[in-house]
C-alpha positions in Angstrom: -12.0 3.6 6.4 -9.0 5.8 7.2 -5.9 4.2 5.6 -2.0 4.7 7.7 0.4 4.1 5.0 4.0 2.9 6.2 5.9 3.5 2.4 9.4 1.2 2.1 11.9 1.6 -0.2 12.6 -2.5 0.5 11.5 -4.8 2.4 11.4 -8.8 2.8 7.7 -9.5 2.3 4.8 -6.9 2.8 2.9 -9.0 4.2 5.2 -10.5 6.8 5.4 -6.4 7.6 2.1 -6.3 8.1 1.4 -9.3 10.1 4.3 -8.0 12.3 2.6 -5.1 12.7 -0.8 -6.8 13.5 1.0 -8.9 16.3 1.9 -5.3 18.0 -1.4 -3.9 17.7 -1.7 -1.8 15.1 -5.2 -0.6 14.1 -7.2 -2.0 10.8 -6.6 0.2 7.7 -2.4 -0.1 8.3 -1.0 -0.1 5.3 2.6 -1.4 4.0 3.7 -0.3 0.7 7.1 -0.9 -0.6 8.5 -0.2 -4.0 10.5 -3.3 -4.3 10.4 -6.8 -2.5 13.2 -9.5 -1.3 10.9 -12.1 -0.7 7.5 -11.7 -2.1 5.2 -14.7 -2.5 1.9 -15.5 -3.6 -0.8 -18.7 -2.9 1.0 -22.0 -2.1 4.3 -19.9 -1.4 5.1 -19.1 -5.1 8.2 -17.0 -5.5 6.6 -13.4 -6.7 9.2 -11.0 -8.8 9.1 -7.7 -7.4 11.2 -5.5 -9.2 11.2 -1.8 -8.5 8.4 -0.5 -10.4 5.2 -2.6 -9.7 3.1 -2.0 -7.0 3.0 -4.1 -3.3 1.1 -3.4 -0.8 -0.5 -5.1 2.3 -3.8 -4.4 4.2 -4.4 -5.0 7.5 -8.0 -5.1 8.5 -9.7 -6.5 11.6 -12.8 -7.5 10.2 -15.6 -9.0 12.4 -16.7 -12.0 9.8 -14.6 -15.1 10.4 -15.3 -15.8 6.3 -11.9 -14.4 6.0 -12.3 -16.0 2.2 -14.9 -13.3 1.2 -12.0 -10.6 1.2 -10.3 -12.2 -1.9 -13.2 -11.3 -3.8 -13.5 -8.2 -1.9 -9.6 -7.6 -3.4 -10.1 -8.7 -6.5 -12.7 -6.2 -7.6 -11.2 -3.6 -6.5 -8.0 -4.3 -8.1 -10.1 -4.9 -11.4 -11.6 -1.3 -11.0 -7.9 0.2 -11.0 -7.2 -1.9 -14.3 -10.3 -0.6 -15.8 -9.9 2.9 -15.2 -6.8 2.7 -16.6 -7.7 0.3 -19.2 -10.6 1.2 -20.3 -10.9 -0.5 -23.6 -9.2 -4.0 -22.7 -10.7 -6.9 -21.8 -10.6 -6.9 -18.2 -11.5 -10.0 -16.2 -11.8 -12.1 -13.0 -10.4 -15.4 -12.4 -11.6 -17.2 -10.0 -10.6 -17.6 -7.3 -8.6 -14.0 -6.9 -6.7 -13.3 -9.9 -7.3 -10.5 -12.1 -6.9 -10.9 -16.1 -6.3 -8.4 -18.6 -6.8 -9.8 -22.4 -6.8 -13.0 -21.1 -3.1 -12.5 -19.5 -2.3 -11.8 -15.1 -2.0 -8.5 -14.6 -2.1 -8.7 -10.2 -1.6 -11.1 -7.6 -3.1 -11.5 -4.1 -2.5 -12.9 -0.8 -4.8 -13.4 2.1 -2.9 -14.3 5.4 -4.9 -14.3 8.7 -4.0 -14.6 12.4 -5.8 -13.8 16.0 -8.2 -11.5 15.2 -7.2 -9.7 12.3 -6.9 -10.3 8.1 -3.8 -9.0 6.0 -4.5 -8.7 2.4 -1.4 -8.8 0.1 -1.6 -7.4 -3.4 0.3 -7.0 -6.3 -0.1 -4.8 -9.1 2.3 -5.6 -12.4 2.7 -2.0 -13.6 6.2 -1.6 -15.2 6.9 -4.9 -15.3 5.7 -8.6 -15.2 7.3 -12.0 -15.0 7.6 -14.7 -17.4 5.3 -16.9 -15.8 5.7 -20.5 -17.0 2.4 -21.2 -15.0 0.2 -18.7 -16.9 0.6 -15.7 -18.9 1.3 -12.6 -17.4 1.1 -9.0 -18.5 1.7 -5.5 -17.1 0.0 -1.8 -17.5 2.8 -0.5 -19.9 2.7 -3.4 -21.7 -1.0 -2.6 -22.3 -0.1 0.6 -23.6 -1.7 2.2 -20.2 -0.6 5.4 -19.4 0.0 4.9 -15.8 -0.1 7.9 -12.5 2.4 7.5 -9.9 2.4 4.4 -7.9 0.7 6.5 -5.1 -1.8 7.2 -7.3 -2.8 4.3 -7.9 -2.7 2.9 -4.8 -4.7 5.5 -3.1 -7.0 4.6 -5.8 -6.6 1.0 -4.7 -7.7 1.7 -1.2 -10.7 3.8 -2.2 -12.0 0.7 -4.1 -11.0 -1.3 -1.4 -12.7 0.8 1.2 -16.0 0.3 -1.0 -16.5 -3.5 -1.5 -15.3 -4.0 1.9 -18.0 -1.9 3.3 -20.6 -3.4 1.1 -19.5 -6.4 2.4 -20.1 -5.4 6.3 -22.8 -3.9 5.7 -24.9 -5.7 2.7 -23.7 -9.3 3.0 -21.4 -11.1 0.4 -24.4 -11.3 -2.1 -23.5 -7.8 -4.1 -20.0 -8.8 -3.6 -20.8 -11.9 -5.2 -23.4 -10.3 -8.2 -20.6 -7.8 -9.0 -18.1 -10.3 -9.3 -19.7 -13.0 -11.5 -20.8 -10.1 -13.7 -17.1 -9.4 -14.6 -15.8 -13.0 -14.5 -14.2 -15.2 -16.9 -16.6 -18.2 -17.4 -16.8 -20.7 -19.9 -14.7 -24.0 -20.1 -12.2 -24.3 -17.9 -10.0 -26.9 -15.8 -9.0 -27.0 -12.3 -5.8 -28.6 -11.1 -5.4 -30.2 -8.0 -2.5 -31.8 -6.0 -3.9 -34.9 -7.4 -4.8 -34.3 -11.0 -7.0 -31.8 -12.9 -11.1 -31.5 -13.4 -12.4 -30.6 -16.8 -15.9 -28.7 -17.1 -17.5 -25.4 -17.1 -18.1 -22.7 -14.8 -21.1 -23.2 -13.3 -21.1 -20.8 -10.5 -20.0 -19.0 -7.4 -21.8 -20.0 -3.6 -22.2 -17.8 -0.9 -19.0 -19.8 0.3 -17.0 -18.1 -2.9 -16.9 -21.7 -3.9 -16.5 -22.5 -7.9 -19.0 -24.7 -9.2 -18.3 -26.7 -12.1 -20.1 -28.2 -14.6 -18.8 -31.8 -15.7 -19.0 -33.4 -18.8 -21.6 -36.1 -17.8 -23.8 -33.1 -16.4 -23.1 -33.3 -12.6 -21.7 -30.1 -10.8 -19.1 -30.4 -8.9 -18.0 -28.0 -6.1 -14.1 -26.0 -5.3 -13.3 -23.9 -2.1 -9.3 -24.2 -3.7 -7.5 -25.2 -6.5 -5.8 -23.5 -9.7 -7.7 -22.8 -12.8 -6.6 -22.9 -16.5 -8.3 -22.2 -19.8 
């Protein structure tokens, strides 16, 4: 895929850039990066620090599945190979459903937003810098001892991973997607938390849906298309 980058020194939200730019018509592979964000949020419109430094960028693609939810585990994998390139000997993981963990800590963020025809896909990178997350533990490259490229670097490196697992997806299905992501993801026991309460158990699996299957204590499975998840 050819990539049209649109770089911004600040902006409100990436994504509200890109979803603007959707709305006019601009073709799949428009990118938005900026280097710092006013108003960056992430799932259930958490506040997301953006200090100048990290990287943000938002993806516009067009793609012709309507399983929009596919592309979060499209994202996440390719995020994770940027944070094992340049981590090679940490302990790099997948959190289901889109996060990407590094020794157990957030290191990214993303964002899927859809409208009429098209899919943005917001991610963040904590490079520089990461927040003190009183929701879970968050870390950054330098605080990994990463010796980091420029952020153009990396997120041309970022788009060529993109650009892989979204073509595998188009044209193999969501199953490799799928294989390549539970091979890197963090299992075990778990709990997922609800508006309602949380679920105890242990990861089970992942459906062609990118459901999470969990395993309950009195041995019944039980299935989660959303939620957050805690260990």
């Amino acid at each position: 895929m050819d990539w049209l980058i649109q770089r911004l020194e600040t902006t409100g939200s990436t994504n509200d850039d890109a979803k603007a730019a959707a709305e006019s018509g601009a073709p799949a592979g428009t990118v938005i990066w900026a280097l710092r964000q006013e108003s960056g949020r992430g799932r259930r419109g958490r506040a997301w620090s953006s200090p100048e430094g990290n990287l943000y960028c938002s993806v516009l693609l067009r793609p012709e599945t309507r399983n929009y939810g596919h592309f979060s585990f499209v994202a996440a994998l390719a995020i994770g190979d940027v944070v094992c390139d340049l981590l090679p000997k940490a302990q790099a993981e997948l959190k289901w459903p889109n996060d990407v963990l590094v020794n157990g800590k957030k290191i990214s963020g993303l964002l899927l937003e859809a409208g009429q025809g098209y899919l943005v896909i917001g991610m963040g990178l904590n490079v520089a810098h990461f927040p003190e997350n009183p929701l879970y533990p968050a870390t950054s490259l330098a605080a990994e001892n990463a010796v980091s490229p420029p952020l153009e670097t990396i997120l041309n490196a970022l788009l060529e991973n993109l650009g892989h697992w979204a073509e595998t997806l188009q044209k193999s299905g969501f199953e490799p997607v799928r294989e390549a992501w539970l091979a890197r993801a963090r299992k075990g026991e778990m709990r997922v938390r609800l508006p309602d309460g949380e679920i105890e158990g242990r990861f089970s699996d992942l459906d062609s849906d990118g459901n999470l299957h969990l395993l309950l204590p009195g041995g019944t499975t039980r299935k989660f298309a959303a939620g957050d998840v805690f260990f």
